[in-house]
C-alpha positions as CSV (number, residue, x, y, z in Angstrom):
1,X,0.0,0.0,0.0
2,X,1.4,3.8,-0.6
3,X,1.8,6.2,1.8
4,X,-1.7,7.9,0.0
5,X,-3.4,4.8,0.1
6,X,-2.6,4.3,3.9
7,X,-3.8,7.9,4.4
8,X,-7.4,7.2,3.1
9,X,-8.0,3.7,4.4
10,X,-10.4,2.5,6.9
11,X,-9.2,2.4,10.3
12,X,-11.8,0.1,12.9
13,X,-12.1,1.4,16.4
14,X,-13.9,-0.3,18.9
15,X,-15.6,1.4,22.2
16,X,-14.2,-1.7,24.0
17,X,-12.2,-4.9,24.0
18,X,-13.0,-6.1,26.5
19,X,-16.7,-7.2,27.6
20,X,-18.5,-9.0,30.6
21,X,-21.9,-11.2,30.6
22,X,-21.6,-11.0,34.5
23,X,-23.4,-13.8,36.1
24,X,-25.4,-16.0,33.8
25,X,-27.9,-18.3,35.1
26,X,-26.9,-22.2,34.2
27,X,-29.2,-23.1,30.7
28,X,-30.3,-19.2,30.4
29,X,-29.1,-16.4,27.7
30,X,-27.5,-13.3,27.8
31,X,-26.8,-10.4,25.3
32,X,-24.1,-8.2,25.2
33,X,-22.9,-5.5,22.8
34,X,-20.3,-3.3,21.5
35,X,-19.8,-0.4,18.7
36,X,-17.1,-0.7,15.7
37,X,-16.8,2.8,14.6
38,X,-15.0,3.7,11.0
39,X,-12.6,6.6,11.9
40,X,-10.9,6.1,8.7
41,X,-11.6,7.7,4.9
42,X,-12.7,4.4,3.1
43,X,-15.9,2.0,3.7
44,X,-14.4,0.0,6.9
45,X,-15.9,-4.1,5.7
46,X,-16.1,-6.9,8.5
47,X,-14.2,-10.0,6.6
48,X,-15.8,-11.9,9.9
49,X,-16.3,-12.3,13.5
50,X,-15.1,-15.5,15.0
51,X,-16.4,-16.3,18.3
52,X,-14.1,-19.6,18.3
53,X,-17.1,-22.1,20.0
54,X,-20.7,-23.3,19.4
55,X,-22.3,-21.5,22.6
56,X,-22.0,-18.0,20.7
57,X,-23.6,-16.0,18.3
58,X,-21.8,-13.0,17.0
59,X,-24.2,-10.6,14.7
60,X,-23.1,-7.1,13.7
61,X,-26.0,-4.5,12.5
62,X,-24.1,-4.5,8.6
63,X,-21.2,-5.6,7.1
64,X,-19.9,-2.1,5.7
65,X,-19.5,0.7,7.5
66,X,-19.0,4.1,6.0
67,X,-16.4,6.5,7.0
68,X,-17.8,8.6,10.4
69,X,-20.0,5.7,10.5
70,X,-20.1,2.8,13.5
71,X,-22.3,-0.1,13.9
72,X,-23.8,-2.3,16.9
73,X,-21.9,-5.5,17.3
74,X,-24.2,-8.1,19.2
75,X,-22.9,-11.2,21.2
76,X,-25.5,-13.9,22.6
77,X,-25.0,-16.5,24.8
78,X,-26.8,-19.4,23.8
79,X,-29.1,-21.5,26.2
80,X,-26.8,-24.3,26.5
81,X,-26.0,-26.2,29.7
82,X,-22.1,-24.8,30.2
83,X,-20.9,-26.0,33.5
84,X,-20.9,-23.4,36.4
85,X,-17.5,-22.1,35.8
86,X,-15.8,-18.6,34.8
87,X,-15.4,-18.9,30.9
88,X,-13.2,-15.9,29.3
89,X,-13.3,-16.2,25.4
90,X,-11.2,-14.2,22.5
91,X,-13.4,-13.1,19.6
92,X,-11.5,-12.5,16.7
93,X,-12.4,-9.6,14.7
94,X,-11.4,-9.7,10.7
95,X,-11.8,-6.4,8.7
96,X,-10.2,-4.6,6.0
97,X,-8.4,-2.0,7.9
98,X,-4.4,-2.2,6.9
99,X,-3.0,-1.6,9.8
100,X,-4.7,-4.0,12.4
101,X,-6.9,-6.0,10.3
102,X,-7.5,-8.2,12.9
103,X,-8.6,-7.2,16.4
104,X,-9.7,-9.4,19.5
105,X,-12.2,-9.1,21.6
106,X,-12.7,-10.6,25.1
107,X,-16.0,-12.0,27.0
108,X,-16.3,-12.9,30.1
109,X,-19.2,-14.2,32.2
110,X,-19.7,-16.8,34.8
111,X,-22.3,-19.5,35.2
112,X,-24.4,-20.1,38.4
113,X,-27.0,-21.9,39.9
């Protein structure tokens, strides 16, 4: 990439890295969310959200996100019966920004009774 192209290229920020579910009831769900904002000059794009397991669903609001522009990223916990434990899980975050295309994010949460 040139120095120009650098200069107008998307650049993701998010409001937070790091996230907490807090206690979650054993079998029960729980949302949580976060905003990607474009701070950069091009359309920022979301290659894809990882959440790395089968007891998470990771939706953000679109895809594309124009420059000024930030979307809701939404993670769920699924209903599934996760033993009554702290769990602390790395999201990776894929978009097209050059210079850290890819981003983690951290949840947290414990299971109770």
């Amino acid at each position: 990439m040139t120095a120009t192209q650098r200069l107008k290229a998307p650049i993701a920020e998010l409001d937070k890295s790091n996230l907490s579910l807090g206690k979650v009831k054993k079998g029960t769900s729980k949302e949580v969310a976060l905003r990607l904002k474009n701070v950069g000059l091009s359309p920022l794009k979301i290659r894809y959200i990882d959440p790395m397991c089968d007891f998470l669903k990771v939706v953000a609001e679109k895809n594309t996100i124009d420059p000024g522009k930030s979307v809701l990223i939404n993670f769920e916990l699924l209903p599934k019966e996760l033993p009554e434990i702290h769990f602390q899980k790395q999201i990776e975050l894929v978009t097209n920004d050059p210079s850290v295309p890819k981003q983690y994010i951290t949840l947290e949460w414990d299971v109770v009774k």
